[in-house]
N, C-alpha and C positions, 0 to 999 in steps of 0.2 A: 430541503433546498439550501441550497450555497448561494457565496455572495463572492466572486471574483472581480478585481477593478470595478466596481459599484453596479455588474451585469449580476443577475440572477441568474442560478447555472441548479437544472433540475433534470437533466440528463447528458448523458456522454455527446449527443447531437449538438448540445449548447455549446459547446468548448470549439477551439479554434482545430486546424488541424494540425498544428506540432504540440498541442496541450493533448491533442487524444492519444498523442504516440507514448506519451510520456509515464515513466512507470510508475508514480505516486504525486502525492501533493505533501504538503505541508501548511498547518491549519490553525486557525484562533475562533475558540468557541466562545462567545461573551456570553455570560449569563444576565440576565435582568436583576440581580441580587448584586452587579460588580464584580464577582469573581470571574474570570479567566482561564480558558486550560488552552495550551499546546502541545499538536501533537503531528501527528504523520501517517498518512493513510495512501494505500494501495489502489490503482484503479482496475488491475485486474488479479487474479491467481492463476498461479501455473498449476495443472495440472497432468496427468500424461495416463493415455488408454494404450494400453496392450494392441496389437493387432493380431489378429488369428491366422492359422495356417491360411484357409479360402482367401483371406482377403488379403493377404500377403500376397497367393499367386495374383490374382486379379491388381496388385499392382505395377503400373508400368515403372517409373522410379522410385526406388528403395532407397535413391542419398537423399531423400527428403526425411528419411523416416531414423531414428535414434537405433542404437541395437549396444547389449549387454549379453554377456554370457551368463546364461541362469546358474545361480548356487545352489536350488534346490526345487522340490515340487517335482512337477511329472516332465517337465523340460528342466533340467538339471542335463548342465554341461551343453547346452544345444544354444544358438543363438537366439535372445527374443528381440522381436523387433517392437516400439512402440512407437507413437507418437504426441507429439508435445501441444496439450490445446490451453488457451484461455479463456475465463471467463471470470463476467463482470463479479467484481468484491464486495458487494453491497452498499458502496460507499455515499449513493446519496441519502440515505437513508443513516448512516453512523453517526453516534452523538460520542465518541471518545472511547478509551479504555477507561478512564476512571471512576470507580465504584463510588463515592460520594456528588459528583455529577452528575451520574444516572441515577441518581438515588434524588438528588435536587428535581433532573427534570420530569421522574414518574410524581414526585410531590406536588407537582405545578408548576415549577419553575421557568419563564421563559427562557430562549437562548435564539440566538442570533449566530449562524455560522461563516464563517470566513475563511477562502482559499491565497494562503498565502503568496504560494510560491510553488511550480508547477518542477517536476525533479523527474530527472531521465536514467537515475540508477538506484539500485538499493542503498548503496554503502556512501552516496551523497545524499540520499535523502533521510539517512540514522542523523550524517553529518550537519545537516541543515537541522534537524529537526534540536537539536542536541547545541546548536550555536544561538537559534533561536532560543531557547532556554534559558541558558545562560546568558546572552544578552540584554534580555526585559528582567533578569533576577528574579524569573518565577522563583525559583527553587528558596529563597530568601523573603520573598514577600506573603503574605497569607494571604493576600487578594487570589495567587493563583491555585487551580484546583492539583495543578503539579506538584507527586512529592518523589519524583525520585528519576534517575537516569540509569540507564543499565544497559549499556554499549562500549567499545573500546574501540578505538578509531586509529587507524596509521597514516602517517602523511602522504607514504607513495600511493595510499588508495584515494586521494583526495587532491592532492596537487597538480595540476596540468586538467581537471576532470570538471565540468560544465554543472 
């Protein structure tokens, strides 16, 4: 369970409807010990299914659907068509990437989860996740369970971008 503006949020139905459009969050996990982590989570994954000869014919519109020319396999050189689905990332249920925090909450550890800040792109939500950072000086303080950043950021992918 998550805790957004002081509402309980236990599924995708709890969230407003420009929070459910939206393609991640940004998060503060408290632990009961005082340590801290920040991080950035996904609310869905993309993933993409082939579509077959049959159900190719059987479709009426084809510009909904993706196509690439296959490099190799038994359709090599032939067009495949697929399409683009998502589904849910597991996220109410994520306690962080980091290995000494999972390691805290399989010991006992309580933890309180917190949705920061709700993000409509990838390359703003590295950037948010990455400002948030460095602003509270996890990365300086031992209180936090953060030890490291590992992104690079351009201005024209962030500037003028919500």
């Amino acid at each position: 369970m998550w805790i957004y503006k002081g509402k309980e949020i236990s599924s995708i139905e709890d969230l407003l409807e420009e929070e459910k459009d939206a393609h991640g969050f940004i998060y503060n996990i408290v632990a009961e010990n005082g340590r801290e982590y920040i991080g950035k989570k996904n609310l869905r994954i993309k993933n993409s299914r082939k579509i077959g000869k049959k159900e190719l014919n059987n479709t009426k519109d084809k510009r909904k659907l993706r196509k690439y020319k296959s490099k190799r396999g038994k359709d090599k050189g032939e067009w495949v068509y697929f399409e683009e689905r998502y589904k849910d990332s597991g996220w109410v249920n994520y306690t962080g990437s980091n290995d000494q925090l999972n390691k805290d909450i399989k010991s006992g550890v309580k933890i309180t989860k917190y949705i920061l800040e709700f993000v409509q792109s990838e390359s703003i939500m590295c950037y948010k996740e990455m400002k948030a950072i460095a602003c509270t000086g996890a990365m300086e303080d031992e209180r936090f369970y953060n030890d490291h950043i590992d992104s690079r950021y351009y201005k024209k992918n962030i500037i003028g971008k919500k």
